[in-house]
C-alpha positions in Angstrom: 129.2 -30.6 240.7 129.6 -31.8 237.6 129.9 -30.0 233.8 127.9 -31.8 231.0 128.7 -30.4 227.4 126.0 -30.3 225.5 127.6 -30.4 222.4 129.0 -33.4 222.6 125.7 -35.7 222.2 123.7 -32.4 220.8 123.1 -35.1 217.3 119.6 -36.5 217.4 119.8 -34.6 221.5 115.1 -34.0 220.2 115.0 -37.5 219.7 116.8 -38.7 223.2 114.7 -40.1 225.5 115.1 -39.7 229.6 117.1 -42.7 229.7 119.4 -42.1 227.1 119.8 -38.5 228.4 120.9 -40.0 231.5 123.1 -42.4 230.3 125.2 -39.9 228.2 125.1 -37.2 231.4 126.8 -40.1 233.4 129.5 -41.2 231.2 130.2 -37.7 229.7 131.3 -36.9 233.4 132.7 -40.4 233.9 129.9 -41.9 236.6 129.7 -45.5 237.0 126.0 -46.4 237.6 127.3 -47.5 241.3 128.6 -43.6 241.3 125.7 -42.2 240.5 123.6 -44.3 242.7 125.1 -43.9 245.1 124.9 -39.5 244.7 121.5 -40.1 244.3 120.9 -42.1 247.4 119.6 -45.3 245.3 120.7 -48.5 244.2 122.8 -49.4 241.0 119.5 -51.1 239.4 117.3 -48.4 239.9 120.2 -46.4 237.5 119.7 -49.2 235.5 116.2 -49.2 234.6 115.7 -45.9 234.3 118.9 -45.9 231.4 116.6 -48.9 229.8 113.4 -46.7 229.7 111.9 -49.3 232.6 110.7 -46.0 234.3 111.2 -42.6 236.0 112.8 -41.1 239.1 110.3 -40.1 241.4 110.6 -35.6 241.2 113.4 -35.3 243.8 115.5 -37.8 242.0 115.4 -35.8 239.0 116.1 -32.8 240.5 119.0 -33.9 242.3 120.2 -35.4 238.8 119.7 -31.9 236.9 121.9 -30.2 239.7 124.8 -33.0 239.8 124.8 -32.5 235.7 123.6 -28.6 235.9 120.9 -29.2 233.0 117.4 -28.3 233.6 114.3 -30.7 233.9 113.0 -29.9 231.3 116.3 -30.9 229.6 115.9 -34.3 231.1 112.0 -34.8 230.9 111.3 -33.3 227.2 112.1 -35.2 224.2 111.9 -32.3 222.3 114.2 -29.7 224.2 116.9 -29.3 221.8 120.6 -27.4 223.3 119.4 -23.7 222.4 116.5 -24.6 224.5 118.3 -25.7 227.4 120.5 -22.6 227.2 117.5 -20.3 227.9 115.5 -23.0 230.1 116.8 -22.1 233.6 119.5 -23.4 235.4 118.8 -25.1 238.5 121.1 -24.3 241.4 121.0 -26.4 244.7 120.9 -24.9 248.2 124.6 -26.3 248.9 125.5 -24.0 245.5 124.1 -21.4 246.5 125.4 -21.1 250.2 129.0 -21.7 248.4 128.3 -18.7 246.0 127.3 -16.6 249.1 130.1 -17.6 251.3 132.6 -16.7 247.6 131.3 -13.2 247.5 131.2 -12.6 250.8 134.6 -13.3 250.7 135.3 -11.1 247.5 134.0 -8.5 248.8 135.7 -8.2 252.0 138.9 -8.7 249.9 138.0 -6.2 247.5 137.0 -3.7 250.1 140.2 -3.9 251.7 142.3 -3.8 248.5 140.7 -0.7 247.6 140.8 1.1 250.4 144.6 0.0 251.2 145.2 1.7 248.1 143.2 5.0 249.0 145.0 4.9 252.2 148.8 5.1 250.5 148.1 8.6 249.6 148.1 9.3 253.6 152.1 9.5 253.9 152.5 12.0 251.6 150.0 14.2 252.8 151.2 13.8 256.3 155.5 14.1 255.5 155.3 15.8 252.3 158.2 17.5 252.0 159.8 14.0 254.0 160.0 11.7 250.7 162.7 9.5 252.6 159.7 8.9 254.8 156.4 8.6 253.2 158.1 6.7 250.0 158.4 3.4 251.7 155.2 3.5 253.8 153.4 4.6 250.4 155.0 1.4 248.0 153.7 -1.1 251.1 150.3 -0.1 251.2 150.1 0.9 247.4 151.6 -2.9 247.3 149.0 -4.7 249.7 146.5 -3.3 248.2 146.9 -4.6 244.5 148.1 -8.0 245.7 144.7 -8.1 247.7 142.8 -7.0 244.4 144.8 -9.2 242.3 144.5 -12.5 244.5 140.2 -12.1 244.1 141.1 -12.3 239.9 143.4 -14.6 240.4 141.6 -16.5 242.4 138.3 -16.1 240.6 136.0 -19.1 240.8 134.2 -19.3 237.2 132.0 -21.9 238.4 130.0 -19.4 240.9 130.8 -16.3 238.5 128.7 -18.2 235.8 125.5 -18.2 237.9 125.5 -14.7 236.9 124.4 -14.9 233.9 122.2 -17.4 233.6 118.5 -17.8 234.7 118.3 -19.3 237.7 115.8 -22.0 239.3 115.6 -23.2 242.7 113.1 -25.1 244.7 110.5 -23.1 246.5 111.8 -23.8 250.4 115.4 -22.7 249.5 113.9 -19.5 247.6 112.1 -19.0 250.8 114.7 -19.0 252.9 117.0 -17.0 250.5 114.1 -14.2 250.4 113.9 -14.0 254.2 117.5 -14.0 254.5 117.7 -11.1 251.6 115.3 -9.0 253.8 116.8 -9.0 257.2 120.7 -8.4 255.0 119.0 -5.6 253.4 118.0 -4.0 257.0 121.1 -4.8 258.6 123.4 -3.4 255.7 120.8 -1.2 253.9 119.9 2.5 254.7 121.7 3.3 257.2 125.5 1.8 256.7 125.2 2.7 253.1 124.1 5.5 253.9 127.2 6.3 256.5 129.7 4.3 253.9 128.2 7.2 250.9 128.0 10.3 254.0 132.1 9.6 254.1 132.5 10.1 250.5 130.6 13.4 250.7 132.4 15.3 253.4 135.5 13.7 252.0 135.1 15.1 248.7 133.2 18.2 249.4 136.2 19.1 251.7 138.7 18.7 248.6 136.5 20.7 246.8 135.9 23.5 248.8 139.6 24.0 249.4 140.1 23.7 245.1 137.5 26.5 244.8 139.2 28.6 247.4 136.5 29.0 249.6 138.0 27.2 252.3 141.3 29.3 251.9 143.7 26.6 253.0 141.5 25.8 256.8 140.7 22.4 255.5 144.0 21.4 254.1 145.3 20.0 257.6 142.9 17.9 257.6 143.0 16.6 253.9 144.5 12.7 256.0 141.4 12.3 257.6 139.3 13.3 254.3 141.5 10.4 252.9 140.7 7.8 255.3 137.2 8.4 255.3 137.4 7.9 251.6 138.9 4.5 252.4 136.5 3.6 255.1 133.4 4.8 252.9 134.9 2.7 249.8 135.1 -0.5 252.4 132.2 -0.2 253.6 130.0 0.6 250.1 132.1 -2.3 248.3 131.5 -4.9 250.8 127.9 -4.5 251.9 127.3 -4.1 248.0 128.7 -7.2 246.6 126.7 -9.2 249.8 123.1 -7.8 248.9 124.1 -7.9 244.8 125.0 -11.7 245.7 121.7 -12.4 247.4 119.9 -10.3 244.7 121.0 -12.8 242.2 119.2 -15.2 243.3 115.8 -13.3 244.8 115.6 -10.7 242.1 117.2 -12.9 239.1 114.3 -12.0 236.6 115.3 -8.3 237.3 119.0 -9.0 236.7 118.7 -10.9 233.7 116.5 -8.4 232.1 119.3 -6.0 233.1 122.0 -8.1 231.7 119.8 -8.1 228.5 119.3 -4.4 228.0 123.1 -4.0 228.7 123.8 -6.6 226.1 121.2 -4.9 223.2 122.7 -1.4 224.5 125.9 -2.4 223.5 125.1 -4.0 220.3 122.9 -1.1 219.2 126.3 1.2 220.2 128.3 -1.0 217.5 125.9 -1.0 215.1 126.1 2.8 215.0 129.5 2.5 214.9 129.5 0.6 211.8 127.0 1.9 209.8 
């Protein structure tokens, strides 16, 4: 995929015809016409004409040129679609994209949910050889260790490309939408109520164990067992993180009208909270 700036040719962008859109998408990313042709499954003369204003792509062409340049169609077809426009217009996403952002998250989130919960777990040792430091010490830095290098890795390793899908309005074509909204559905039954719903039961007896023992109610019966309240903390977090981050990725894309409108309220939220702060 390519990158197009629209800055760069944003002078006299409302006066720009389709061709001359074209033309400064494909040497702003550095496209011969043979490139491009060939990306588009055509010959170098059809690129041609349509530079020279001799005609259009039929639809498919263009919408495998607004995904190559990731600019809308209406970008590309309106004369009069100026670069705040295109900024609010929608961004189309192709059905490769969008199984790469699935497979990314699905990844993050299993990295995620193991860095976590590696870190959850390092508190084990010391509950199990506390008075021992010579023993839980080392066990406690290694899994304290893993776990941040695991966390750190996903950040490190962060792929902006798919992280900006998540603020933008998204557009895709109504078969991978389809498919996407099927797919969402049967993810939602297989990770929904019920693993959730055993990943948020964890976190309850975890906690309400710790907390019966700090009210003294449980007058030191649970206490033994404060490990195994631990690790079902860390298999709850897993399991909540992961399943999470895959139905929030697929929600991107099925529910993106909802997310933006959430993104929005955050954003106005925020600037309403710094407006009170200043005045």
């Amino acid at each position: 995929m390519f990158s197009y700036n629209l800055v760069k040719i944003k002078e006299g962008v409302k006066n720009m015809s389709f061709g001359e859109k074209l033309l400064a998408l494909r040497k702003e990313n550095g496209l011969s016409q043979e490139a491009l042709a060939e990306k588009l499954n055509t010959s170098r003369q059809a690129i041609s004409k349509w530079e020279n204003g001799q005609g259009y792509p039929e639809t498919e062409k263009i919408i495998m040129i607004s995904t190559i340049f990731e600019v809308s169609t209406d970008f590309l077809l309106k004369d009069n679609v100026s670069e705040n426009d295109h900024s609010n217009d929608g961004y189309y996403v192709s059905k490769e994209k969008v199984e790469g952002y699935l497979d990314y998250y699905t990844k993050v989130g299993k990295s995620l949910s193991l860095g976590f919960s590696l870190l959850i777990l390092s508190v084990i040792p010391y509950l199990v050889f506390k008075d021992k430091p010579e023993i839980y010490v080392i066990p406690i830095i290694l899994l304290a260790t893993l776990g941040l290098v695991t966390i750190v890795s996903v950040i490190v390793k962060a792929n902006t490309d798919y992280e900006k899908l998540d603020k933008k309005m998204l557009l895709l074509d109504s078969t991978t939408l389809q498919n996407l909204m099927e797919r969402y559905e049967n993810v939602k039954r297989k990770n929904g109520a019920f693993v959730i719903g055993l990943g948020v039961a964890l976190l309850i007896i975890s906690f309400l164990g710790f907390l019966l023992e700090r009210q003294d109610i449980a007058l030191g019966v649970l206490v033994p067992y404060y490990p195994l309240f631990v690790a079902f903390i860390a298999i709850g977090v897993f399991i909540l993180v992961r399943k999470i981050t895959i139905i929030s990725a697929y929600s991107i894309f099925v529910k993106n009208k909802e997310h933006m409108e959430r993104l929005e309220a955050q954003s106005n939220k925020k600037w309403r909270k710094k407006l009170n702060e200043w005045f």
